[in-house]
N, C-alpha and C positions, 0 to 999 in steps of 0.2 A: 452694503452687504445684504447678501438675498438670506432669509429664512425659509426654511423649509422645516415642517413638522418632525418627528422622526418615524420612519421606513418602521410599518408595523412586522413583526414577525409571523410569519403562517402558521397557524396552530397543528396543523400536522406536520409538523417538520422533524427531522432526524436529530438527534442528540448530537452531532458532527456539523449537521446544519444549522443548529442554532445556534452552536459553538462559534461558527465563521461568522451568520449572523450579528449575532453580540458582539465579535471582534467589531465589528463593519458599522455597528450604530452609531449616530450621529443624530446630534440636536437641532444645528442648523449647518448652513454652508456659506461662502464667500466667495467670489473670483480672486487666484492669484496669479501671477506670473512672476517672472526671474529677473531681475531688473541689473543684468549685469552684462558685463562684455560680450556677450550668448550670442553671436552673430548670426542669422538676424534675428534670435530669440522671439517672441513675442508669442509663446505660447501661453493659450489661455487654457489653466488646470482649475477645476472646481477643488476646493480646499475644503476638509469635513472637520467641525468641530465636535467634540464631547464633552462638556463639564469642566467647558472653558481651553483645553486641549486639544488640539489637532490631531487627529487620528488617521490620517492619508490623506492622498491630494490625486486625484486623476484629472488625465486630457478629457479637456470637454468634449470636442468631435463635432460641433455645432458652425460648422463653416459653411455655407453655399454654396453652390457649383458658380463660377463669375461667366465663364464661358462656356456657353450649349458644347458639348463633345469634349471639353477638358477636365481632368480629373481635379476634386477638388482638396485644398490639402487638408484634409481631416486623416488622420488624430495629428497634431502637433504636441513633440514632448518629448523625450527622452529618460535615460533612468537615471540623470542626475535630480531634474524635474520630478521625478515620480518621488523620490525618495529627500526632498529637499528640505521638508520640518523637522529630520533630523537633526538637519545642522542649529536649528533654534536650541535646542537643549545637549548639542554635541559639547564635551569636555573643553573645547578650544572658545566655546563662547567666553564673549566681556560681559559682563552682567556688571559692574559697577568703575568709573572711575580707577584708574591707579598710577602711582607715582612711584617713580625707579627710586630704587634703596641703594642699592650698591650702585655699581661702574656701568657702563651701558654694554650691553649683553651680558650681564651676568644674573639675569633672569628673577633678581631680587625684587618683591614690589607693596609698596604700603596702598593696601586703600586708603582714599580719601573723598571729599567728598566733592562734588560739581564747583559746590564757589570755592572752595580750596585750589583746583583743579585752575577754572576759567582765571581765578585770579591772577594764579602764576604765569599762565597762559597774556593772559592782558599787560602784564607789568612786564613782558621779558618785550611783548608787540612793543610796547610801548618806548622802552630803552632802544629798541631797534630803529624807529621811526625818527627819535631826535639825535640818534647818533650816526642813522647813515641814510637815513628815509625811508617810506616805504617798500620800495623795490630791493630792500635785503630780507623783509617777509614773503618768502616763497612755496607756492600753492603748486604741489606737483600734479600734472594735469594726469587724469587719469578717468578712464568710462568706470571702471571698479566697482563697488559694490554700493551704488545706487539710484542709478537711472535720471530720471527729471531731479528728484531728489537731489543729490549729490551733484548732478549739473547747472543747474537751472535756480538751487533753496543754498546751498550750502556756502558757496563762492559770494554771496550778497556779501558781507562784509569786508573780505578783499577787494574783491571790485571797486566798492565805495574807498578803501585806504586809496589804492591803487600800487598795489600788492602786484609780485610777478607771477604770474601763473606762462606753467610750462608747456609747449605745446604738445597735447594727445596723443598728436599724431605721430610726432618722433617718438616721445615713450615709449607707445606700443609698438611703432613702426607696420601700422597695416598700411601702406605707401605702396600705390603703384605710380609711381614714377613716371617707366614709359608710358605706361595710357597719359600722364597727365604733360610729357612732354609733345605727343602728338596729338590732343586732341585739347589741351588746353584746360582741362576737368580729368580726375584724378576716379571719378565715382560713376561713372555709365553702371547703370543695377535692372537688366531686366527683372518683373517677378518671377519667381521662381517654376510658377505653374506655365509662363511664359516657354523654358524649359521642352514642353511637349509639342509645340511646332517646328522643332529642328529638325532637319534630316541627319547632321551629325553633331553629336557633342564631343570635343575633343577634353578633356580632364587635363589640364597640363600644370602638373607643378601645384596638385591640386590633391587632396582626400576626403571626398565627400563623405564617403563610409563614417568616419572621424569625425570630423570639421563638422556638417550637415544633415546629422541625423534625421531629425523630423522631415524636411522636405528631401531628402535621398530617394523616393521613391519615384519623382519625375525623371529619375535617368531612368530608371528602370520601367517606368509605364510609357515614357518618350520610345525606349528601345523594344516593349512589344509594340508600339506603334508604325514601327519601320526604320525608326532612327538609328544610326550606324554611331557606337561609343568607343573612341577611341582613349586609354589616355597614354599621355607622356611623362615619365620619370623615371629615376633612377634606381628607385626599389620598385618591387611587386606588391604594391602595398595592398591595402586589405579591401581598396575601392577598385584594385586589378581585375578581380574574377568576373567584377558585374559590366566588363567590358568587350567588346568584340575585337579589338587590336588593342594589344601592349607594345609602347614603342618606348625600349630602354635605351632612355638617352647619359651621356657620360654626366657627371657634374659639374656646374656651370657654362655647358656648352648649348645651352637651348637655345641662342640666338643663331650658331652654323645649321641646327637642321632648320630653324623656321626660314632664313633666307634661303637655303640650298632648296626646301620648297618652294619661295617666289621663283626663282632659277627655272624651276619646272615648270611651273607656270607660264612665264615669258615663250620659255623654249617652246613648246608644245600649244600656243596661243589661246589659252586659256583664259588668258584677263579681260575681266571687264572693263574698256575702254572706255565707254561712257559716263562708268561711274568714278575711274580716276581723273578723266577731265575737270569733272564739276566736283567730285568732293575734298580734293588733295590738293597739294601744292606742289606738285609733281611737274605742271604744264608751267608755272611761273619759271619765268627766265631768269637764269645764272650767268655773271658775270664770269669769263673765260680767268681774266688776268688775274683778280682778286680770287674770286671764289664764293664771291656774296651774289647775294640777288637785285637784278636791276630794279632801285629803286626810282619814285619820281623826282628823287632830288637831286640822282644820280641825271634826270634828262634836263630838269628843268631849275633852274635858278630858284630858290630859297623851297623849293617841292618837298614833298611830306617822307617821312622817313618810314611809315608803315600802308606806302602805296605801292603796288607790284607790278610788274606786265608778262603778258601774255604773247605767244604770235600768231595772229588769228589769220589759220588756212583758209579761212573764205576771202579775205581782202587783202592776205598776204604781205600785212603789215602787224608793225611791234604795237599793241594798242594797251590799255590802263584796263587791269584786272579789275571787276567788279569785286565791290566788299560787300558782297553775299553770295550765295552759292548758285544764282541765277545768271547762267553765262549769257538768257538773251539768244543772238543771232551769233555771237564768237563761237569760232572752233578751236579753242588753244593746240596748237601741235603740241607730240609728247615726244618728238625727234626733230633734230636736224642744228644746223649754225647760223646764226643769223649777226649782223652788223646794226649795232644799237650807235646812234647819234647823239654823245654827250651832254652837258649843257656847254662845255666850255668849247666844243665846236669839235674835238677828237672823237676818232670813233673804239669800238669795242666787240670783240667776240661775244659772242652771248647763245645757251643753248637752253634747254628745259632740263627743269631737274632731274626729271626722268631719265636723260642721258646720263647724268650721273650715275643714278643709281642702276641703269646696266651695265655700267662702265664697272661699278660697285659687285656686282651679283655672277659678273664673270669669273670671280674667284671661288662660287660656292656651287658648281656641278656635284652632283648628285657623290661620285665618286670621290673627288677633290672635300667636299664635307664629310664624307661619313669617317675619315681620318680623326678629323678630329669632333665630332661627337658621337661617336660607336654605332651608329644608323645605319645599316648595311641600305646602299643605293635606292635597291628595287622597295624597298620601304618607304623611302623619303619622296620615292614618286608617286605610288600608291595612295601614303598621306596629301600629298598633293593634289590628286585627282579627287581623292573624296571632299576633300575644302573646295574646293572649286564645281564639285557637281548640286550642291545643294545647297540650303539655308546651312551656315555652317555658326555654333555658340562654340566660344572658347571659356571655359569653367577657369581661368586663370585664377588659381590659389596667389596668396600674399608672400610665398615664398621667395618671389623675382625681388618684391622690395628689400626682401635680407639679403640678396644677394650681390654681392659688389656691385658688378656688371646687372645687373637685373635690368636697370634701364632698359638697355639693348637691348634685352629678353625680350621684354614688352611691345617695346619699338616696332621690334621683327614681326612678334606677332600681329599689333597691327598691320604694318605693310599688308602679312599675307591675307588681310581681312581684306584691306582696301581694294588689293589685286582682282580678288573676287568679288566685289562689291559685298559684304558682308555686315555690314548692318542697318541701322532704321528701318528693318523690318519684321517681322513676330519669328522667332526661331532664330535669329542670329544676333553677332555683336561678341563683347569680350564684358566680362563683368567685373568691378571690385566691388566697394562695398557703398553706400550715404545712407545720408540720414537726413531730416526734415519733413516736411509738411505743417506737424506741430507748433505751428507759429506761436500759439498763446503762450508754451514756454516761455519766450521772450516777452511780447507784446504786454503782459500783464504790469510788468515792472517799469515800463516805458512809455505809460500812460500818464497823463495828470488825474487821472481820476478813476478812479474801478468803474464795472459796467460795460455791457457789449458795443454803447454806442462809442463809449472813447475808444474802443479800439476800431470799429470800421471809421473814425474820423481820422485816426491815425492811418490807418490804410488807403483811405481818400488823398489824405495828404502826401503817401508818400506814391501814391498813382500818380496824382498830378505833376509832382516834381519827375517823372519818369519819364510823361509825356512831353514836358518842356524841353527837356534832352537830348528826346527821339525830335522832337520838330526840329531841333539844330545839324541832327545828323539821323535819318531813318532808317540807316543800316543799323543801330544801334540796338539791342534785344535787352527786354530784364533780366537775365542772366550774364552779359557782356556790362551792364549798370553795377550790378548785383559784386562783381569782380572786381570791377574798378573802388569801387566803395573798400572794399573789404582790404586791396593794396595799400590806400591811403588809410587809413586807420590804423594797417599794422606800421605803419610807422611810427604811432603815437606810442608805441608800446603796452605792458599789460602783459597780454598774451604772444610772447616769444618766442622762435623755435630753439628747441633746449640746446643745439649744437654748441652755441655760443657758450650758455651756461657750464656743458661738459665740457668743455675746452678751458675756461676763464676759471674753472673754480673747482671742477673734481678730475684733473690730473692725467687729461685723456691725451692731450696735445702732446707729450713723448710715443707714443703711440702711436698716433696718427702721422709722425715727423721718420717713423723706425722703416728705414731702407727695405724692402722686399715684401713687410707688409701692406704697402698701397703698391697702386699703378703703376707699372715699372715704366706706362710711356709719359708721367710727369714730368716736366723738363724742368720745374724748378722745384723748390720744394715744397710741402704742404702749408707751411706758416706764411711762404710769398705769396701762393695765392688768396689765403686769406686775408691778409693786411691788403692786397690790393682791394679785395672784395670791399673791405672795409671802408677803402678810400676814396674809392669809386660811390661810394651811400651806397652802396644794391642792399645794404640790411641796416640801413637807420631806425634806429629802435627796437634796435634785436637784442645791442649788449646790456642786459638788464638779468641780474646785478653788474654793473660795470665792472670790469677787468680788476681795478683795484679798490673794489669796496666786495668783500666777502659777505656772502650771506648770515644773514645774524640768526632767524627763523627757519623753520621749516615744517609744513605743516603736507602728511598726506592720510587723503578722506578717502578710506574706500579702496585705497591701491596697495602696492608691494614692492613699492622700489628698490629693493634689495636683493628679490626675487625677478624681478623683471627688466630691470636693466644690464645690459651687455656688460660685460665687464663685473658687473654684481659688485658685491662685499670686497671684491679683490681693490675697484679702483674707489668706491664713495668711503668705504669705511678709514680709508689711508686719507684721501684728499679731502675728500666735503664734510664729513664729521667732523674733525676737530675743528672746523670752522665755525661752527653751529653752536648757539647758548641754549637752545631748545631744539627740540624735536618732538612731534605731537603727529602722533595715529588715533584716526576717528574711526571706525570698524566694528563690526559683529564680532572679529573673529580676534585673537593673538595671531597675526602672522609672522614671518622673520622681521620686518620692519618694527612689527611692534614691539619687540622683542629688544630692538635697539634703540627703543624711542626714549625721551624721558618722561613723559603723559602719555598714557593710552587711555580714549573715550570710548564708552559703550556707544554704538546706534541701534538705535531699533531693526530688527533684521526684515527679511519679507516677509509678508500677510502679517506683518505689525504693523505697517503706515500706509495710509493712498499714495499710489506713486504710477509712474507709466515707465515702461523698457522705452529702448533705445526706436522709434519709429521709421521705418525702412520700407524704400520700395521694395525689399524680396516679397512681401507679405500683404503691405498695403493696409493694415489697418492700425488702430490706434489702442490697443490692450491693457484693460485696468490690471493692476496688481494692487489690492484692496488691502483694508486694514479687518481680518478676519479674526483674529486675536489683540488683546492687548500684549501691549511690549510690557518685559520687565518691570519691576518700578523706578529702575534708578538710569533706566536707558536714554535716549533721546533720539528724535528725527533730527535727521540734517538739518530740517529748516527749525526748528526747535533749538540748536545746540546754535546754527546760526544765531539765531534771535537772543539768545541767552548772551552767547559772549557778544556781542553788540553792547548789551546793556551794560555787563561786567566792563567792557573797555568804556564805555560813556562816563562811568562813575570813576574810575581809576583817572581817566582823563582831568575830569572837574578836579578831583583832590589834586591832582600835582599841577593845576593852574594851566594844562596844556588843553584846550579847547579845539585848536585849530591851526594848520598850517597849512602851507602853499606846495602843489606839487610839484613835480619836474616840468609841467607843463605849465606854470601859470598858473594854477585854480588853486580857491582857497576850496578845503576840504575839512568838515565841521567834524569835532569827536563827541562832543556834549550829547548830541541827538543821535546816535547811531540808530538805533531801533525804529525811532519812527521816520529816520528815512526807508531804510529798507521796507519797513511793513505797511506804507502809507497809512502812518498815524497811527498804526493800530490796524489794520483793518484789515491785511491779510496776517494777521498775526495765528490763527485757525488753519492747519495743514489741510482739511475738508476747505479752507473756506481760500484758499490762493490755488489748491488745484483745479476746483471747479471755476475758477478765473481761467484759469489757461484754456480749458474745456469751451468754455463759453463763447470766449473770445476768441477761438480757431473756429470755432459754430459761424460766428456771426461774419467772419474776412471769409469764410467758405470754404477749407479745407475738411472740416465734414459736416453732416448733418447739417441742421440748421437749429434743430431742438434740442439736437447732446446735451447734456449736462453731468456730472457728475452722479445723480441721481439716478438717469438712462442707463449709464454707463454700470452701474450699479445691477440692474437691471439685466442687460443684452451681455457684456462682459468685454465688448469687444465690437467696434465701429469702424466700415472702413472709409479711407480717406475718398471723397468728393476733388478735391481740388489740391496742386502743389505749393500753393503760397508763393514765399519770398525766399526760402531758403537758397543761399546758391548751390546747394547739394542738390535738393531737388527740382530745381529750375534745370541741374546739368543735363534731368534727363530727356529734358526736349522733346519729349514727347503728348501728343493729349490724353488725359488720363479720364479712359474710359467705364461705366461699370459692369459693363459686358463683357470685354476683351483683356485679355492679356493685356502686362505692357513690357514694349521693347521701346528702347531709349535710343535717338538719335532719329526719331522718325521726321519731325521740325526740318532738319536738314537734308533729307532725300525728299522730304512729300511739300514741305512750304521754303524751301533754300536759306533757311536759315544761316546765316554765318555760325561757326565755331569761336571759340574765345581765347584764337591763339592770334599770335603776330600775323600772318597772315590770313584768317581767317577762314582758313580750311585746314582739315587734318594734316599738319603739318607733321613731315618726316625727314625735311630739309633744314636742319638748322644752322645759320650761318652768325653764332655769335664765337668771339676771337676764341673761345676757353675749345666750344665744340672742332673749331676747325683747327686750334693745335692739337688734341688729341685726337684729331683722326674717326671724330665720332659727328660727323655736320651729317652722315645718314648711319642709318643701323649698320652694326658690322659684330664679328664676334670677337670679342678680347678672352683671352686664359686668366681666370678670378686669380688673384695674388695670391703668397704663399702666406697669410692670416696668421697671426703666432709660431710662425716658424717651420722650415722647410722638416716637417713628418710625413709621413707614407699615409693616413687616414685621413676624408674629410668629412667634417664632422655636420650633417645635417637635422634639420627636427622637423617639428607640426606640429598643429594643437589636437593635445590629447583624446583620446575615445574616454575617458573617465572623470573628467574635471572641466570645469569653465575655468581656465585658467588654474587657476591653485585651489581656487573657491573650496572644490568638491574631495582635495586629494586626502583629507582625513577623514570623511564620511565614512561611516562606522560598514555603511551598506555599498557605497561604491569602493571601496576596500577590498571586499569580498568578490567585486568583480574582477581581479588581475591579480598580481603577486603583492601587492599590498605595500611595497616599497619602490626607490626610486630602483630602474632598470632601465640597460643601453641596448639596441639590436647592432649585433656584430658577425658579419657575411661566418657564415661554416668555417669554411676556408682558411681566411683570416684569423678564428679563434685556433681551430688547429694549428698554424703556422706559431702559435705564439703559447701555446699549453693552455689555454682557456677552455674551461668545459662551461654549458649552458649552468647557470646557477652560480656559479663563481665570482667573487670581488672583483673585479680590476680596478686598474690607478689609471685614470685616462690624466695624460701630461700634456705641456708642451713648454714654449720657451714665457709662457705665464706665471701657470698654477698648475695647479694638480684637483682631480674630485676621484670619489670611489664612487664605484656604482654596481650594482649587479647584472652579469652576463647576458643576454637573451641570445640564445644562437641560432642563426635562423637564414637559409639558401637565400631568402628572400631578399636578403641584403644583397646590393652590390659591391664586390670584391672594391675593396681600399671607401668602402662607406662606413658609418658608425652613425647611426639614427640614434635621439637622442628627444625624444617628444617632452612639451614644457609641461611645468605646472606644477610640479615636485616642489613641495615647499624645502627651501634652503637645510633650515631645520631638521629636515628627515634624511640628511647625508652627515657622513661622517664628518665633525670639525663643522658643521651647518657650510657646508663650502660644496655648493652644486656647481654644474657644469658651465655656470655665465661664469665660471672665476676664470674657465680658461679660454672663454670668449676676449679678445681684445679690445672690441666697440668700434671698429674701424668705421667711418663713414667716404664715400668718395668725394674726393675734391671738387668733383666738377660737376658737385649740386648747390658750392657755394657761391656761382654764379649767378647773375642778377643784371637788370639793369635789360630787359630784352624782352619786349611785350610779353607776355604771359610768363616767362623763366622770373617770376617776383615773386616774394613770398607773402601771406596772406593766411589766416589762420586757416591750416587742416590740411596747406596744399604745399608750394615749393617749398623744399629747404633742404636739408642734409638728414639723413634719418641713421640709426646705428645696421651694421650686416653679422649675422650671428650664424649665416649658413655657408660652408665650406672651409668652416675654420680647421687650420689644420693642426692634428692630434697621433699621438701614440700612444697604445694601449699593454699594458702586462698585469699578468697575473699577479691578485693581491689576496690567496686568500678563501672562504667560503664565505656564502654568507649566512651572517648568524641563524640558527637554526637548518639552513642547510646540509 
């Protein structure tokens, strides 16, 4: 923490001015930042203390310009940010331990005190562990409310049980699918200041206004620049105005206008030929009879099953695709029929995929599309022409992953990137979200010894095994390593994706089996295809808790499971509660969760602990959030509350004689010593003294600095990254990370041909496993989203709020005052007229679920048969605590339970099944005023 004297006041100053003044004084200061799901957060605010009090907190505005002629992003921050030390002394804070008195929700609660607390906590772990093992102690995965902290300090002691932790990624479901079924990585993230070499930005399915406060200002300094901003959706939302074309498309129909744009493309010879050649798998040959791709095992006797061909126009023969993106002297054709020669001596029709997919895109002329996505023609060409005239960035929002079909969404969208050649390079590309560089998070814990040299010996080490690898096969890239690793691991289980859990143990599988709300072009049922999945291994070490072993624990740090999951309180509080002996929220705040917990623990809040946000290529640097204040007295850090109950289960262990048992895997796993496994002996037991371990040891593998430390950091506030490490998030982005230039991701593979890290090793658009080619989805197409809780006239869509990081902020005393202060629906004019709704009114939004109330917002800007419906309303602030996930269903699509097909594997963060909460269908009536109204 930096000191600073205090700001002398000017002796002539106005009785008004020294009024503000005095308000404004300050002893010393500190760096903080937001350490929460703040996508890509990492804004650095100088924090001001007074007499041990925080007195405001402003954007620092101390960023560099990285690139000569690109604007820099100074100030980062927001007015959740500006006003965030309220939440330290806001009414909903924990300031001590407490244990439920009454029934669970009925809001009763005794304090008591930490070893009271940890006790219970230890003896219920403990009866869980010998009665059904560790994997019915379940750690609901969650970014929530504390960055490295809560990721990286808090999970030590589950880890070490070998405890289930749920995967992130479905939780929150930020999931782009298609990008990650066509390019094999889920996370392509140019920086944001990257943004301003576009010539168009398309916003689709996207609200930056909302979503991306602090850097929103690169569409706008992009678009005086010359950039043409387009966006795509179905309301006029509040990032419309700062646009040059609106294109109101229907919902769920985003995949008919983005193919009816390739359409245009084709038609009018706009594509880039060269670069669908070499980056796509478009030119690989498809078998006529089957439908699959000619493999070499398909020409040659025991040949490899992820080897391809090609048919190279200059020798006008079938030749073996390279596995990297350098075709060399081959011309793959992208037409015609060709006769492939067996192994078994028959022959075979065979064409490029690319015939398919015009064979595919004949249904989607300009006219024939705008039927069904309300895109009047001369639009859809226009959008077409400006994609194809310039660097073209697609701003693709997270909304495609809540959408049934989203896949396809995504899919489509790439194609029309690929047609135009449109990315690895500055101005273009499609973005979602990653995370990494930060190695020392990990590397600190997986040392034998503290110190920057064990960790570059660990780094040596795990070089060398990389290149032994690459000598066996030199197509092979650290990031294609980096995958493979992380496939076989999720086998071992741990960390699982929650599908299996929602299904086996909170009561989603009626649901998911209920006729008209999935796929209508399913040919069996939804439990067949999973039990096949099942049988086939594509998710060995997924079922964890097993099907017939209930969860006994349940522990969530930081999150809101109640509030954030589909289906909500409708489907966990019926099925997964009464299964549970315990339930335990770790938190700054009482949320709905905690509310139904049986233990709620205080955590220290921000600019109470050293901690780092979430580190992202949008931003590229590494941002302290400092300990500027002491916490509470009865509070705790994660890694603190870790380290405690450690010790609490060590001694509870010893007395009942149970030291030690064997896991599901074999290994003996010690309880005696908990503590000083985690803290190597003691030694990072000091939260100063294990985060400046991370710091050091990301210094010295070369992800920044070389001198950072904790002390620097201290210091400057904020460091940017030097190097990507090992993460495969930021390995996906394949690019070299410059300190002068922007970065745009995928450059590896246009400028050094890197392979991609899919089955075929190019952006694949062609998928030819059995699940994709019965439904009719082996390339992009557009499917009608199913009718989601029941055939209603309303579909019910959201986004993340303009006033809340999720729920975090929705009781701030200050961000309260900026909107109507309770939860509220936007419902089209029209629609409320049809129905006696006037703006301000109650209504009962239904369907064939549940029911919520909520208040009116009436507003043109909706589109007729819409109802926005923005998150982060805590449970609690609706009538009956019963928000709008009650009438969410959690539907997930079938045919993500697929597996078993180079890259379609699951892997922590990437494939799996995630839940869809956007297009669910709903009816709305009048309920009402609301109170005060």
């Amino acid at each position: 923490m930096v000191s600073k004297a205090k700001r002398p006041h000017p002796r002539d100053a106005h009785p008004g001015e020294d009024a503000y003044r005095g308000a404004s004084a300050y002893d010393r200061w500190g760096w903080g930042s937001h350490c929460v799901d703040c996508y890509p957060g990492n804004c650095p605010y100088r924090v001001y203390v007074r007499d041990g009090a925080i007195v405001r907190e402003e954007q620092a505005g101390t960023f560099p310009v990285i690139e000569p002629g690109v604007p820099d992003m100074n100030p980062m921050g927001c007015q959740k940010g500006g006003s965030w030390s309220r939440l330290l002394s806001g009414g909903e804070r924990i300031l001590h331990p407490l244990r439920r008195a009454g029934a669970r929700g009925e809001g009763r609660w005794q304090q008591v005190s930490w070893d009271d607390a940890l006790g219970e906590i230890a003896e219920r772990m403990l009866d869980a562990i010998q009665a059904a093992g560790p994997e019915s102690i379940v750690r609901v995965g969650t970014p929530g409310q504390g960055g490295v902290q809560s990721i990286a300090l808090a999970g030590a002691v589950f880890n070490k049980l070998g405890c289930t932790l749920t995967d992130v990624q479905a939780e929150i479901n930020d999931w782009s699918p298609g990008i990650y079924v066509t390019f094999g990585r889920f996370d392509p993230c140019a920086s944001n200041d990257d943004w301003f070499h576009s010539d168009v930005i398309v916003i689709w399915a996207n609200n930056p206004a909302y979503s991306d406060i602090p850097l929103f200002h690169y569409i706008t300094e992009a678009r005086y620049h010359g950039a043409q901003v387009v966006i795509v959706g179905p309301d006029y939302s509040p990032s419309a105005p700062h646009a040059d074309l609106f294109v109101p498309v229907r919902i769920g129909s985003d995949a008919a206008l983005a193919l009816s744009m390739c359409r245009v493309i084709l038609d009018e010879g706009l594509m880039d030929e060269g670069f669908v050649r070499e980056q796509t798998d478009l030119p690989l040959l498809v078998r006529r009879d089957n439908r699959r791709f000619l493999r070499q095992r398909d020409i040659v006797d025991g040949g490899r099953d992820d080897i391809f061909s090609m048919f190279d126009e200059r020798t006008g023969a079938i030749v073996e695709a390279p596995r990297t993106l350098a075709l060399g002297a081959i011309r793959p054709a992208l037409r015609g029929t060709y006769r492939a020669r067996l192994a078994d001596g028959s022959e075979v029709d065979v064409i490029p995929a690319f015939v398919l997919l015009e064979e595919r895109l004949r249904d989607y002329a300009p006219a024939a599309a705008s039927g069904a996505c309300g895109v009047h023609p001369s639009v859809i060409e226009r959008l077409a022409r400006m994609v194809a005239g310039g660097k073209t960035h697609i701003l693709d929002g997270w909304t495609f992953g809540k959408s049934y079909h989203g896949d396809l969404m995504e899919r489509s969208l790439c194609l029309l990137l690929a047609l135009t050649g449109n990315w690895g390079k500055q101005g273009a590309g499609i973005r979602s979200w990653a995370v990494g560089m930060f190695d020392g998070m990990f590397t600190w814990s997986s040392k034998p010894t503290p110190g920057p040299e064990a960790a570059r010996a660990l780094d040596t080490a795990l070089t060398t095994m990389a290149a032994a690898m690459k000598a066996q096969d030199p197509t092979l890239t650290d990031e294609i390593l980096s995958h493979e690793m992380g496939y076989r691991g999720a086998a071992l289980g741990g960390n699982v994706p929650a599908a299996f859990f929602w299904l086996n143990h909170c009561g989603y599988r009626e649901a998911w089996e209920r006729a008209g709300w999935s796929d209508p072009s399913m040919k069996r049922t939804f439990s067949e295809y999973v039990q096949e999945a099942v049988d086939r291994g594509w998710w060995d070490g997924a079922q964890q808790p097993a099907p017939d072993a209930p969860p006994r624990v349940l522990f969530e740090i930081g999150g809101n499971l109640l509030r954030r999951t589909r289906g909500g309180q409708q489907q966990l509080l019926t099925h997964l509660w009464p299964k549970l002996d315990l339930v335990v929220s770790l938190d700054v705040r009482m949320t709905t969760t905690g509310l139904w917990s049986d233990i709620v623990l205080p955590a220290a809040h921000h600019y109470e602990k050293p901690n780092f946000p979430y580190t992202t290529p949008d931003v590229m640097n590494l941002t302290l959030s400092d300990r500027v204040v002491d916490p509470p007295e009865d509070t705790k850090t994660e890694w603190q509350f870790a380290q405690a109950l450690a010790r609490v289960l060590s001694a509870r262990a010893v007395a009942r004689g149970f030291t030690e048992f064997t896991s599901r895997l074999g290994m003996p796993v010690r309880l005696d010593n908990l503590h000083e496994q985690i803290t190597g002996d003691g030694y990072f037991a000091g939260d100063d003294t294990v985060i400046n371990e991370m710091v050091t040891d990301s210094a010295a593998t070369g992800t920044i600095p070389p001198d950072t430390t904790l002390a620097t950091l201290r210091e400057s506030g904020y460091v940017r990254f030097t190097g990507w490490g090992r993460s495969p998030m930021a390995l996906a982005q394949a690019s070299d990370l410059a300190p002068d230039r922007t970065h745009a991701p995928f450059r590896w593979q246009t400028e050094k041909k890197e392979p991609f890290p899919t089955l075929t090793r190019r952006a694949q658009f062609y998928i030819d496993h059995d699940w994709f080619l019965e439904a009719g989805e082996e390339l992009p197409v557009h499917k009608e989203p199913p009718a989601q809780g029941g055939c209603y006239p309303l579909e019910m869509t959201g986004g993340h709020p303009r006033w809340s990081t999720n729920s975090t902020n929705m009781t701030n005393h200050v961000i309260l005052n900026t909107h109507r202060g309770h939860p509220t629906a936007y419902v089209n004019d029209g629609d409320a007229l049809s129905r006696g709704i006037a703006d301000g009114d109650q209504m009962r939004v239904y369907n064939d679920i549940s029911e919520a109330f909520v208040e009116a917002r009436v507003t043109p800007a909706v589109r007729p048969g819409q109802l926005i419906m923005y998150n982060g309303f805590e449970p609690y602030q609706f009538e009956g605590w019963r928000d709008t996930s009650n009438v969410e269903p959690g539907m997930v699509k079938w045919l993500h339970f697929a597996g078993g097909y180079g890259h379609l594997r699951y892997r922590a963060l990437h494939w799996q099944p995630v839940p869809i909460d956007r297009g669910v269908r709903v009816e709305i009536e009048k309920a009402g005023r609301t109170p005060g109204g």
